[in-house]
N, C-alpha and C positions, 0 to 999 in steps of 0.2 A: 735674301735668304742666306743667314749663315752657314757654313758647313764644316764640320769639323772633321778633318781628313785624318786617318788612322793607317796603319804601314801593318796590310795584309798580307802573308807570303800565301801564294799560288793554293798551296797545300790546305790551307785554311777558309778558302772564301767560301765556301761552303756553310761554316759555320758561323761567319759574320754575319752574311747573307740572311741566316735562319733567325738572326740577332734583329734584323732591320736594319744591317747594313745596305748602303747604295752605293752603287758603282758609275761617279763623273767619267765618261768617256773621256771628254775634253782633255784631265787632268790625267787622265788612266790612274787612278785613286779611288781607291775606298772611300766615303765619307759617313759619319754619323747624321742622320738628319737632327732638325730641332727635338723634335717631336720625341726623339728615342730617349732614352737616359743614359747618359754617357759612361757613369761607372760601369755599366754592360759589358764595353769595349776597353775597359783597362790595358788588357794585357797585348793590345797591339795601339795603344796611342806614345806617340810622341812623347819625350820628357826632354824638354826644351827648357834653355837656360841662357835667360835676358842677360847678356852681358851688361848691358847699361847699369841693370838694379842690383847683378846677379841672384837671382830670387828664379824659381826652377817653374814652370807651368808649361800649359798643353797646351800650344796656341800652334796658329795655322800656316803661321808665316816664320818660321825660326830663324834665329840671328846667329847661335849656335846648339845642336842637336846632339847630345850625352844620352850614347847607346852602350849597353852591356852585350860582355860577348857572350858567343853562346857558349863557350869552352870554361867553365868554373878555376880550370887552372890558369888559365890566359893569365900573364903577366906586362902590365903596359910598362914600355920605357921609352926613354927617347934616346936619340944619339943612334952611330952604326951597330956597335957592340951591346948587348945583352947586360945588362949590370952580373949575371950571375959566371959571365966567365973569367 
């Protein structure tokens, strides 16, 4: 059985839940079973992105995981210093 694990915060399992979401112990995760339809649970799957092909999908096992922040102004940089001082 496949299962397609989805990243539910606390706050929300309630309504996955009401979705036909299921909760693996094992894994302490959310998953979609087969059965459900997965566009359902959009707004809490994975966007995961195959370094190998780099081509972006929902898979289960990610190699690297591209998450937005929740702050609309967030600004990513790298380095110690801020690019804006």
């Amino acid at each position: 059985m496949s299962k397609t694990y989805i990243n539910v915060p606390y706050a929300e399992k309630d309504d996955a839940k009401a979705l036909g979401a299921k909760w693996d112990a094992t894994q302490k995760k959310w998953y979609v079973p087969e059965d459900k339809d997965r566009t359902l649970f959009g707004k809490w799957q994975t966007i995961v992105l195959d370094v190998a092909t780099k081509a972006t999908t929902t898979q289960k096992s990610p190699q690297a995981v591209i998450t937005q922040p929740i702050d609309k102004l967030f600004i990513a940089y790298q380095g110690d210093e801020p690019p804006w001082l």
